[in-house]
C-alpha positions as CSV (number, residue, x, y, z in Angstrom):
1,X,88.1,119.4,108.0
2,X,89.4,120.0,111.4
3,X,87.5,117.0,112.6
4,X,89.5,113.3,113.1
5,X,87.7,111.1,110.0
6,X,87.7,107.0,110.7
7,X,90.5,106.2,110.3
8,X,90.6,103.1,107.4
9,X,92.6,99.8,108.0
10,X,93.5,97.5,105.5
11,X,96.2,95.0,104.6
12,X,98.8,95.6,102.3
13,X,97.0,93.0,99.5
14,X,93.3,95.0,99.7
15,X,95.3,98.3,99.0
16,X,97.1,97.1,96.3
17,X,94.0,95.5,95.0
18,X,92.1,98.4,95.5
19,X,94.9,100.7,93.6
20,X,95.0,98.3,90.8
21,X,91.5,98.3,90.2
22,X,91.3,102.0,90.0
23,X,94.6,102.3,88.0
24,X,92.8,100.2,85.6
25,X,89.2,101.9,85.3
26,X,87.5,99.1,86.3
27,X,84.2,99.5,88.1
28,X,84.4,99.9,91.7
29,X,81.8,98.8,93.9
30,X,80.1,100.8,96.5
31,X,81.7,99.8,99.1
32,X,84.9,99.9,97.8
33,X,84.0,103.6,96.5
34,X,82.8,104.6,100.4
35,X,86.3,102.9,101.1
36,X,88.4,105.3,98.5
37,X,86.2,108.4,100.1
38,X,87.4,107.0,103.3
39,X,90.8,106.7,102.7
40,X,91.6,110.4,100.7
41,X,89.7,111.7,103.9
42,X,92.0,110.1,106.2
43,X,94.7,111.3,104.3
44,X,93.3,115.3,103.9
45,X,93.0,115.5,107.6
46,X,96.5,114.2,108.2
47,X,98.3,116.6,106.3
48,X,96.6,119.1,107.5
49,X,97.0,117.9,111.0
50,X,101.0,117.7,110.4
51,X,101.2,120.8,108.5
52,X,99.9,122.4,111.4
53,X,102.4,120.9,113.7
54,X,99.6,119.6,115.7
55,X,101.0,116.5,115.6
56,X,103.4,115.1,117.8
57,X,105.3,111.9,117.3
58,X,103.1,110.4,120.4
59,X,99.9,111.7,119.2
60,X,101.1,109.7,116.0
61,X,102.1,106.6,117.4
62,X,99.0,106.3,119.3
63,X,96.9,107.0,115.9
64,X,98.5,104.2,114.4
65,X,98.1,101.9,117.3
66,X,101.8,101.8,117.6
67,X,102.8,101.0,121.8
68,X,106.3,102.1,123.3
69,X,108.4,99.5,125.0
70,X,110.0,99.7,128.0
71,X,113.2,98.8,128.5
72,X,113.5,96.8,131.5
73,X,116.3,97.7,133.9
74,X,120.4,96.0,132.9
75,X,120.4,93.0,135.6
76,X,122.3,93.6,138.7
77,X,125.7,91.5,139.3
């Protein structure tokens, strides 16, 4: 599984819904099941990505969406 799966967004209410539904058997839908697949392939390749040390904390950043800041220069007196 060397290749990057979609990676799967969702707010901190659908995953808690989403974990409380399957924590308590209740039928899934499809979508929510292509969802679940989704998500424990997301999670296979990263692990394998970082066990590989193939991952740098840029590379990571960048998957996640996450920008850098620039600190703009003190002001001159």
């Amino acid at each position: 599984m060397s290749k990057k799966p979609e990676q799967v967004k969702l707010t901190t209410e659908e995953a808690k819904a989403l974990q409380e539904q399957v924590l308590n058997g209740e039928e899934l839908s499809a979508k929510q099941r292509e969802l679940l697949a989704g998500l424990i392939s997301f999670n296979l390749w990263l692990q394998q990505q970082l066990s590989h040390a193939s991952f740098t904390i840029k590379k990571l950043k960048k998957l996640f969406g996450f920008s850098t800041e620039k600190k703009s220069p003190p002001p001159m007196m």
